[in-house]
C-alpha positions as CSV (number, residue, x, y, z in Angstrom):
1,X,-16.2,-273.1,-114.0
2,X,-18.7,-273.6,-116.7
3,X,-21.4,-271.6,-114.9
4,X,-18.4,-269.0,-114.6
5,X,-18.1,-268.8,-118.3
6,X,-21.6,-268.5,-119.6
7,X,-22.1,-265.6,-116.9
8,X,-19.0,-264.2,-118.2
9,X,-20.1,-264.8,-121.9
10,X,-23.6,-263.5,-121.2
11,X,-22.1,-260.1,-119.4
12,X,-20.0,-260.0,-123.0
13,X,-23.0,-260.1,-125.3
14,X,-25.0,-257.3,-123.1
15,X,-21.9,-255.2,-123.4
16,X,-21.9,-256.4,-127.6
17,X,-25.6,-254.9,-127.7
18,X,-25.2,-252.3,-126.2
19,X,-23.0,-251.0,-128.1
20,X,-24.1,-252.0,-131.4
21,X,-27.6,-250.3,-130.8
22,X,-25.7,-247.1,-129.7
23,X,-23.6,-247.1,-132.7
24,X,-27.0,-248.0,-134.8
25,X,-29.3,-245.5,-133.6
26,X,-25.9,-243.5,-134.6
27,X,-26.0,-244.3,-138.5
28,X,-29.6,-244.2,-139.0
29,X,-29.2,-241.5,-142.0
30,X,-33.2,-240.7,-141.5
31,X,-33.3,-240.1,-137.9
32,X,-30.5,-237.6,-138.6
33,X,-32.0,-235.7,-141.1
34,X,-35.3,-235.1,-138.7
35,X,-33.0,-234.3,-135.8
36,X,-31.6,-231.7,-137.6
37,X,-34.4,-230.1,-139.3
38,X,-36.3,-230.3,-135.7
39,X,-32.7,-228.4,-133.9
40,X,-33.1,-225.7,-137.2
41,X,-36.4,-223.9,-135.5
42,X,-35.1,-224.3,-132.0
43,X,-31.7,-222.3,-133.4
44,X,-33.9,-219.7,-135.0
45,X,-36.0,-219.1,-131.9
46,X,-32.6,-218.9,-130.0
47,X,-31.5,-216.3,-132.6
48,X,-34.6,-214.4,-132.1
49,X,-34.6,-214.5,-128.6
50,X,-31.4,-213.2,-128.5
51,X,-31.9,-210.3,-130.5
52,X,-34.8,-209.4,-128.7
53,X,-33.2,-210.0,-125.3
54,X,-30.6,-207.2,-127.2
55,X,-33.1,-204.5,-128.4
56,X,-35.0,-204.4,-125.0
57,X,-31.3,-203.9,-122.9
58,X,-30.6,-201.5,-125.7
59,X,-34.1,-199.8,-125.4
60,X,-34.1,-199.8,-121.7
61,X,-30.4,-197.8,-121.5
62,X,-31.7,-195.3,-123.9
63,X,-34.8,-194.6,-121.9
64,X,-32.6,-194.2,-118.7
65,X,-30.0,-192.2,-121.0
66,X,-32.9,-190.1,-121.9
67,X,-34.8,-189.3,-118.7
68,X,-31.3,-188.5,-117.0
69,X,-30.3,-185.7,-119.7
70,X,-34.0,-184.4,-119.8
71,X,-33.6,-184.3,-115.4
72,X,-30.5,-182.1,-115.8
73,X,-32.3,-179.6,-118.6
74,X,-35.1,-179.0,-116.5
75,X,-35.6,-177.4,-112.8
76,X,-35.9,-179.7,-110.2
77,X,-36.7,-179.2,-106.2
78,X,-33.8,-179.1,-103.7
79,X,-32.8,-182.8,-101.9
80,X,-35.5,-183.2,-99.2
81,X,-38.0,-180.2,-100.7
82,X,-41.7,-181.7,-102.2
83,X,-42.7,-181.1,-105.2
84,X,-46.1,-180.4,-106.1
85,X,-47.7,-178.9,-109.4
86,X,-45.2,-176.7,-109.8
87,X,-43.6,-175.8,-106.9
88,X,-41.1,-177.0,-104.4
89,X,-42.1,-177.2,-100.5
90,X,-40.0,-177.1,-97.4
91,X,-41.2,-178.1,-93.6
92,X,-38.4,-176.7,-91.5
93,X,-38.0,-178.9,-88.5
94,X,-37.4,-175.8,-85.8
95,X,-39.1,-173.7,-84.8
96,X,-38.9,-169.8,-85.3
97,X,-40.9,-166.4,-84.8
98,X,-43.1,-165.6,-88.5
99,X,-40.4,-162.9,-89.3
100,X,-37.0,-165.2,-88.6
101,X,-39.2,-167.7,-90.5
102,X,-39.9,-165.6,-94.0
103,X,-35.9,-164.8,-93.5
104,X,-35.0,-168.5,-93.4
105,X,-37.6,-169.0,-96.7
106,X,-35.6,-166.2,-98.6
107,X,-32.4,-167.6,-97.5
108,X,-33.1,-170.3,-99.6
109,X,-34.9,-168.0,-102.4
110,X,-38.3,-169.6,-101.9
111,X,-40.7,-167.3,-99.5
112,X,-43.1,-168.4,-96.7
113,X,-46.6,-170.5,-98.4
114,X,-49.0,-168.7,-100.1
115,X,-51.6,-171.1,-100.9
116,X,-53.1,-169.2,-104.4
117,X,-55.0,-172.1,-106.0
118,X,-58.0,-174.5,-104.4
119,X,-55.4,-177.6,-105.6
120,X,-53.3,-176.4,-103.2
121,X,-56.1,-175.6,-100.5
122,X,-56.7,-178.9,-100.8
123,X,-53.3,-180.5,-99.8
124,X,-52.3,-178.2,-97.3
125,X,-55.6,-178.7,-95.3
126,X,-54.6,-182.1,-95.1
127,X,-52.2,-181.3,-92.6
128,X,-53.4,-182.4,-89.7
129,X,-50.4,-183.3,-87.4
130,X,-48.2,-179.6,-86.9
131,X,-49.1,-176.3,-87.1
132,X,-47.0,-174.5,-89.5
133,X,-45.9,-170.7,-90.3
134,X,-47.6,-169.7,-94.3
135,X,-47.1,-166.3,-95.6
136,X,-49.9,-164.6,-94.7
137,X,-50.1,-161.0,-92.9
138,X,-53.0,-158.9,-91.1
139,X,-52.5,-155.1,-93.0
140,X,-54.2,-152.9,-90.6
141,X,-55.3,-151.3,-94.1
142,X,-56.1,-153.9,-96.5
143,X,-56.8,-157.2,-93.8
144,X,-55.1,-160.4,-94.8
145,X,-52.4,-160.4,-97.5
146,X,-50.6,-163.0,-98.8
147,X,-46.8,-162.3,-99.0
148,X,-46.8,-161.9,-102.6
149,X,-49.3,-158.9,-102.6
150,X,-52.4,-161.4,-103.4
151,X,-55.6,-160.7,-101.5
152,X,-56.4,-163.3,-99.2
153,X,-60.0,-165.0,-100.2
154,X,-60.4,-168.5,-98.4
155,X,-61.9,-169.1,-95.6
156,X,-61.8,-166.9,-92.6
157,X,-58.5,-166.9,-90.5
158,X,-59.9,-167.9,-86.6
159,X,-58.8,-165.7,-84.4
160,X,-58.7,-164.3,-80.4
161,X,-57.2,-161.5,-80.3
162,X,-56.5,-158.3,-82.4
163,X,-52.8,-158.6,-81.6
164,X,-52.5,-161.6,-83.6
165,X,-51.3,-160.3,-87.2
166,X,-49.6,-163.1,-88.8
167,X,-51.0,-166.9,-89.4
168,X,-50.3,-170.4,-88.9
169,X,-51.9,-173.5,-90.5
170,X,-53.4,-175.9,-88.0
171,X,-55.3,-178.9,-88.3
172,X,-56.4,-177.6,-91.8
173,X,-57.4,-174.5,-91.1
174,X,-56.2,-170.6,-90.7
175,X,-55.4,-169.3,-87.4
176,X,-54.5,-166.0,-86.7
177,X,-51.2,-166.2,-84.2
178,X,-48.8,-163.6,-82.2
179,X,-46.2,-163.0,-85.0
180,X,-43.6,-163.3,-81.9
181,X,-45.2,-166.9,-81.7
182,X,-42.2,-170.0,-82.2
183,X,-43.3,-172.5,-84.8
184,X,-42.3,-175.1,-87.8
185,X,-42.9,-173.2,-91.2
186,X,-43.2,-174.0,-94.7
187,X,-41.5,-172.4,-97.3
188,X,-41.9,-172.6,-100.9
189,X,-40.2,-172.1,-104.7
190,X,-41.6,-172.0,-107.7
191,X,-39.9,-175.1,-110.5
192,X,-40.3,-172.5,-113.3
């Protein structure tokens, strides 16, 4: 019973000291004092992280505020038209005669292609997959017009017969085609 006691006793004291250094480490005035001046920067940084976590949501919104009023002032292309320096462009997925084609165009108040910069040369002879209806005309008078009234001065269009009045874009380059011919077409509208 004696060995009973002294472990008992000995389980009391641990319990004692623990408590005692918990409840010293407590009242140690200087200790304090140094916690709290060290939790004083780390409040500070909080602060300031806070804020800055507040200006950059706040900057953020008025950015999106902004872009979304200045995208309602200012022309944009049609849902599923390119846009491109400019202009809007539309690759109809059927495929119609050149005339049923500049109809479809108007329709839409844009007009077949009419490639009238080299910027634009350059994009559209990257087409290499379709061949594609553009606005340009043989004029038994004037040759190859562009169906805004500009001369045509690229290239040559290829050609097989003399029957073949209207064009197509193939591969990158200008064909000459039976107007009557079915293809795709591109149409396009100016953003301005």
């Amino acid at each position: 019973m004696e060995g009973s006691r002294s472990e008992t006793s000995a389980a009391d004291v641990s319990e004692e000291v623990t408590y005692m250094s918990v409840k010293f480490s407590q009242a140690s005035p200087p200790r304090a004092k140094a916690s709290q001046k060290k939790r004083a920067p780390r409040l500070w940084s909080a602060v300031v992280l806070g804020l800055a976590i507040g200006f950059g949501i706040l900057s953020i919104s008025l950015a999106i505020a902004l872009i979304w009023k200045m995208s309602d002032s200012y022309p944009h292309c049609p849902e599923e038209w390119l846009a491109y320096r400019g202009s809007c462009y539309s690759f109809s997925k059927e495929e119609k005669d050149w005339n049923s084609s500049q109809v479809s165009c108007w329709s839409q108040g844009a007009h077949l292609l009419v490639i009238s910069d080299t910027w634009e040369m350059d994009l559209f002879k990257r087409i290499q997959a379709h061949c594609f209806w553009i606005g340009l005309k043989n004029s038994t008078t004037s040759g190859w017009i562009w169906v805004d009234g500009s001369v045509f001065n690229y290239t040559k269009v290829l050609f097989n017969s003399h029957v073949q009045n209207c064009a197509v874009l193939r591969r990158g380059q200008f064909h000459a085609s039976s107007c009557e011919f079915r293809t795709p077409w591109i149409c396009e509208k100016s953003l301005r």
